[in-house]
Backbone bond lengths (Angstrom), bond angles and torsions (degrees), N, CA, C in turn:
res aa  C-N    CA-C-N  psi(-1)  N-CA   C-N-CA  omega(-1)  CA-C   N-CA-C  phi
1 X - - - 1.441 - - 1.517 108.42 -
2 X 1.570 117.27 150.88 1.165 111.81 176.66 1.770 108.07 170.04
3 X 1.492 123.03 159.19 1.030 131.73 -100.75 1.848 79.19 -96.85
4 X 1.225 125.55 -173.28 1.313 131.47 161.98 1.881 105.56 -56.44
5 X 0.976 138.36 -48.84 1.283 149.43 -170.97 1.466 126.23 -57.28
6 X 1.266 101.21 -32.04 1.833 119.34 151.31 1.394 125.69 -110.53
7 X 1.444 113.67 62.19 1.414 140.89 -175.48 1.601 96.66 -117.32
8 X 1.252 132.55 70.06 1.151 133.84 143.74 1.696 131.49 -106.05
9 X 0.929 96.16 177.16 1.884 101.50 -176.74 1.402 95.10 -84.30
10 X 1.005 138.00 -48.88 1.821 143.68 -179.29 1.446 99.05 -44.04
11 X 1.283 99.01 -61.17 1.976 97.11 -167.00 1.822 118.61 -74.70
12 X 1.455 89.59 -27.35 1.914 99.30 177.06 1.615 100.20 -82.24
13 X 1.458 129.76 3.70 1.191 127.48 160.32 1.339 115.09 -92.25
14 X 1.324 104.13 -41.94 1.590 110.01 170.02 1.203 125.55 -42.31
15 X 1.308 93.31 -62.44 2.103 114.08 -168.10 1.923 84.03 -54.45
16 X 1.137 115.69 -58.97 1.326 114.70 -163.99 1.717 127.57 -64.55
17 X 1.052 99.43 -21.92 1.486 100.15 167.23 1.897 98.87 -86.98
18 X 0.876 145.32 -21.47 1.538 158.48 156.61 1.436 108.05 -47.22
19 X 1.701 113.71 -20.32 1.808 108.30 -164.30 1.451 117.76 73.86
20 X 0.854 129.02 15.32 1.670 136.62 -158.92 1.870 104.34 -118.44
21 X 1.478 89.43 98.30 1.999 101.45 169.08 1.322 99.53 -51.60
22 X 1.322 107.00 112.24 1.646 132.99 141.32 1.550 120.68 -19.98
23 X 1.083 130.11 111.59 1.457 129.45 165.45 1.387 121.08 -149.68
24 X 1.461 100.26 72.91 1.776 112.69 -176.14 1.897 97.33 -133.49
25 X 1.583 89.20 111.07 1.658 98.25 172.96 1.779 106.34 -37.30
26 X 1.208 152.65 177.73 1.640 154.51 172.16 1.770 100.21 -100.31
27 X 0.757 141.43 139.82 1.336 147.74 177.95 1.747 103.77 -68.02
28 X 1.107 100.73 139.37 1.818 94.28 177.31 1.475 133.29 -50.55
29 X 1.406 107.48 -36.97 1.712 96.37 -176.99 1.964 94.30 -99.94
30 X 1.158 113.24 57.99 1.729 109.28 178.48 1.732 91.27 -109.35
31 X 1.505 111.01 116.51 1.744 100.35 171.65 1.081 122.85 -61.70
32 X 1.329 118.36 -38.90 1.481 126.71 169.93 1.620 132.02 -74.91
33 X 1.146 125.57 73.64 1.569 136.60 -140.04 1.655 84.51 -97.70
34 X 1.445 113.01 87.57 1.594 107.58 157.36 1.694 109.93 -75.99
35 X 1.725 83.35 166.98 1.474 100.17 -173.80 1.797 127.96 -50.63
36 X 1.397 127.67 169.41 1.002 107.37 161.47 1.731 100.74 -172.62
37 X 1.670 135.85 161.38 0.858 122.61 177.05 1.316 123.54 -97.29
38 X 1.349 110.22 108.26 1.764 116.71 178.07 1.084 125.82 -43.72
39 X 1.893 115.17 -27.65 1.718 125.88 176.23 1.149 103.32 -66.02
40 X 1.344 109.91 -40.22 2.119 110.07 -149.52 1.950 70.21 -78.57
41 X 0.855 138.37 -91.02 1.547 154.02 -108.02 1.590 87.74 -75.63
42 X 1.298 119.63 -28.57 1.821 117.98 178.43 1.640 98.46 -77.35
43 X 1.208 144.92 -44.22 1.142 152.28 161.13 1.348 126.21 -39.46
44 X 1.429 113.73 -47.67 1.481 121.81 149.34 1.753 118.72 -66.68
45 X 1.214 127.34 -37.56 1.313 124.79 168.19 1.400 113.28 -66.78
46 X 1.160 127.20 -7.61 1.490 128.80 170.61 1.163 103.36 -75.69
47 X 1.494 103.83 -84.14 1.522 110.26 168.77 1.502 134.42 -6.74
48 X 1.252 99.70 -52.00 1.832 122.04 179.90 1.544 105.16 -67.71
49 X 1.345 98.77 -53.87 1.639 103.83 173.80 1.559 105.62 -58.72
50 X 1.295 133.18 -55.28 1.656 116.63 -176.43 1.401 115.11 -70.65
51 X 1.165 133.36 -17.74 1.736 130.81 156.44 1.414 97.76 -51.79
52 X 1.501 138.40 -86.26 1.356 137.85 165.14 1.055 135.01 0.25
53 X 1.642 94.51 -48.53 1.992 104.26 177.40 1.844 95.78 -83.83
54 X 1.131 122.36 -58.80 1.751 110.94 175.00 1.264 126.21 -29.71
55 X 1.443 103.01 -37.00 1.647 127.61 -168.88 1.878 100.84 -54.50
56 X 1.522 94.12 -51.73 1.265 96.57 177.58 1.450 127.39 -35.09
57 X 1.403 118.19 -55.10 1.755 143.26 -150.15 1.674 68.06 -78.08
58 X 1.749 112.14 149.04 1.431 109.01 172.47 1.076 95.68 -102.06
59 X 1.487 139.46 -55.66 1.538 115.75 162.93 1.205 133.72 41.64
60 X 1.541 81.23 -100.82 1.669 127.72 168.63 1.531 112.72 -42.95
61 X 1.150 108.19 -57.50 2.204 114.88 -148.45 1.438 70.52 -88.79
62 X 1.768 135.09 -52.28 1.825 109.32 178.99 1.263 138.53 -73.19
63 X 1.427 112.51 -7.27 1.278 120.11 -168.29 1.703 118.57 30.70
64 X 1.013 90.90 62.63 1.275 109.72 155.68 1.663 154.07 -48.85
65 X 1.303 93.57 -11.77 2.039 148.72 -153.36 1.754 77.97 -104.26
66 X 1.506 103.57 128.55 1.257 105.81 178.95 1.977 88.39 -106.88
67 X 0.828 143.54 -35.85 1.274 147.49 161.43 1.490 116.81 -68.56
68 X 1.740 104.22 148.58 1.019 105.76 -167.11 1.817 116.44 -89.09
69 X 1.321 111.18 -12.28 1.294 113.74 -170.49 1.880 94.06 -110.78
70 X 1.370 122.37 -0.54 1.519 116.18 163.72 1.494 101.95 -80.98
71 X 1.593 114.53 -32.95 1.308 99.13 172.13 1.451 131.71 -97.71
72 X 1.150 133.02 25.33 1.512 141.56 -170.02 1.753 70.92 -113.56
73 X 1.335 137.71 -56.86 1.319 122.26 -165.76 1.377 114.70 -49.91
74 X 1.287 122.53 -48.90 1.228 137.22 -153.15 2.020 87.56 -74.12
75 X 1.361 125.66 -30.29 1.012 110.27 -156.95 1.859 101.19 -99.50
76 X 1.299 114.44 10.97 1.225 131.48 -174.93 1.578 94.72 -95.03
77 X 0.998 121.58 -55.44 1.602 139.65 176.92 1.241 109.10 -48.04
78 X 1.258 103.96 -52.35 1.778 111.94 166.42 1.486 114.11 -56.33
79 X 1.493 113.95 -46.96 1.423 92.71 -168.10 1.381 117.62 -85.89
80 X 1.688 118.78 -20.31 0.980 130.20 153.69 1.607 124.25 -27.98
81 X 1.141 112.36 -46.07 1.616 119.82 -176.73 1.164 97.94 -78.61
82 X 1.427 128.55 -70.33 1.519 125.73 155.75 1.357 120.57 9.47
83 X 1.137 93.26 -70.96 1.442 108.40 -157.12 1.533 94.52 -63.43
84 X 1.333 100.57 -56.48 1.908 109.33 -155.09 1.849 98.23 -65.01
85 X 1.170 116.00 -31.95 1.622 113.83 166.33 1.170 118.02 -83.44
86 X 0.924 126.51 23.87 1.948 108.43 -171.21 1.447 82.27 -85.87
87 X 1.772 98.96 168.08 1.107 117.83 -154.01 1.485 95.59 -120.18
């Protein structure tokens, strides 16, 4: 998966000789608008968006947590609040 910005013929050849399903929206002025899945690619744009919102907590975006399971906590806590505020 990946963003409008790596929508070329080079890389959708790449991924594909790799075995790897395609999931890059086509950039707007491309005449040739191959396929792509709008579910998977909204699912990844979620995703992207909740890294973003973590990013916020500095905590989190510094990892500050010299351990690895003090910091997977800390980022549970984060999403927890997240979660319970989203708007």
């Amino acid at each position: 998966m990946g963003d409008r910005g790596y929508d070329s013929n080079r890389s959708r050849q790449s991924l594909a000789k790799r075995s790897i399903t395609v999931c890059i929206p086509p950039k707007k002025n491309r005449k040739s608008k191959p396929s792509y899945s709008w579910h998977l690619y909204k699912k990844r744009y979620l995703t992207e968006n909740m890294f973003a919102k973590l990013k916020e907590w500095r905590h989190v975006a510094t990892g500050y947590d010299r351990c690895a399971h003090t910091f997977m906590s800390a980022i549970h806590i984060a999403a927890g609040f997240i979660f319970y505020l989203k708007e």
